[in-house]
C-alpha positions in Angstrom: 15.5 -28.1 -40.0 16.6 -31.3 -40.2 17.8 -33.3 -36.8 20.4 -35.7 -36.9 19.2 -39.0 -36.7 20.9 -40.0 -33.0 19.2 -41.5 -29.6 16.4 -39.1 -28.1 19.1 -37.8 -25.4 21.6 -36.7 -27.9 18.9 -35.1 -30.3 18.2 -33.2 -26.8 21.2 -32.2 -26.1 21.6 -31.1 -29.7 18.4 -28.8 -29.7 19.7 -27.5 -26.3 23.5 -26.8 -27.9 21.3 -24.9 -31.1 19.4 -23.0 -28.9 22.1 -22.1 -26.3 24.3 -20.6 -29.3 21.1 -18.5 -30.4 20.7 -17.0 -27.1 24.3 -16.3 -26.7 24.2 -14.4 -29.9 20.8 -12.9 -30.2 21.5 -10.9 -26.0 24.0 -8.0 -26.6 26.4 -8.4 -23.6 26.2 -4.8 -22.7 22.9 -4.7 -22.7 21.1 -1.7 -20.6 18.2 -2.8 -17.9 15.6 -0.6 -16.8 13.1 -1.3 -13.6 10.8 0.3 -11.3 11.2 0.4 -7.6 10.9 2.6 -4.5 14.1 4.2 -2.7 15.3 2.5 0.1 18.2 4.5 1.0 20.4 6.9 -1.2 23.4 9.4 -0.4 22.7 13.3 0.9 23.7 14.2 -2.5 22.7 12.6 -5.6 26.3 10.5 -6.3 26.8 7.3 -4.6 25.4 4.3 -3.9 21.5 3.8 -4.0 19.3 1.1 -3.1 15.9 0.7 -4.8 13.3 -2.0 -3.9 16.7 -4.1 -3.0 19.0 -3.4 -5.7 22.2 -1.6 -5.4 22.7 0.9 -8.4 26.0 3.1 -8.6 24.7 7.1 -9.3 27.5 9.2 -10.9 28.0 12.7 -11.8 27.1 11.9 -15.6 23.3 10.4 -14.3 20.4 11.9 -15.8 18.3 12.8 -13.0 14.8 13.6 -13.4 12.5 14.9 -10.6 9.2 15.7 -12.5 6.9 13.5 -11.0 8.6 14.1 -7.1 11.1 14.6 -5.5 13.8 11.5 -5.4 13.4 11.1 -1.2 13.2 7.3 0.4 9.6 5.6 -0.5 9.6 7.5 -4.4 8.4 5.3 -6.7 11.0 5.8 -9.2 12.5 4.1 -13.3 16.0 3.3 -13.2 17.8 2.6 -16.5 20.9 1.2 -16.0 24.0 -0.9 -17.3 25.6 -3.4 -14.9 24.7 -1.2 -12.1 25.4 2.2 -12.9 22.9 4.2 -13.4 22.1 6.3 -16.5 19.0 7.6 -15.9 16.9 7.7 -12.1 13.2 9.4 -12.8 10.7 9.5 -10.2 7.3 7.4 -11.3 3.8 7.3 -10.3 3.1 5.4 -7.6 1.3 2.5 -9.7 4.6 2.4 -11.2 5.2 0.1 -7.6 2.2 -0.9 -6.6 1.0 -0.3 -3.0 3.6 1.1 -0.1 
């Protein structure tokens, strides 16, 4: 790749342009997150508002909600997949999955 032939600040600015306009289209905007975290609180029933390991995530009727390694109670280590907030998928984890209480 050839750089154009400018003062050092522009030729930054110009690598910092290229590489801005890679990341903005090499990240798909609705892209789905995933992390592991222990319950802090949660509603009686499943939909509603959670809060894991200080994240607010939005549980809806249409959540996948998978209780295989425990039941989903405050302190379960537990995945979240999730996109913008609401979740897809809540699956309790092994501990290890969050480190030490």
């Amino acid at each position: 790749m050839a750089f154009p032939k400018t003062s050092g600040v522009t030729s930054l600015k110009y690598l910092l342009a290229v590489a801005a306009s890679i990341c903005a289209f090499s990240v798909p905007a609705m892209a789905s997150e995933e992390f592991y975290g222990r319950i802090e609180t949660r509603p009686v029933g499943n939909a509603g508002i959670w809060i894991i390991s200080g994240q607010q995530v939005e549980v809806t009727d249409k959540t996948e909600i998978d209780s295989d390694n425990g039941p989903l109670v405050v302190g379960t280590c537990v995945e979240v997949e999730h996109k913008k907030g609401v979740v897809s998928e809540i699956e309790s984890a092994k501990p290890a999955k969050c480190g030490k209480l």
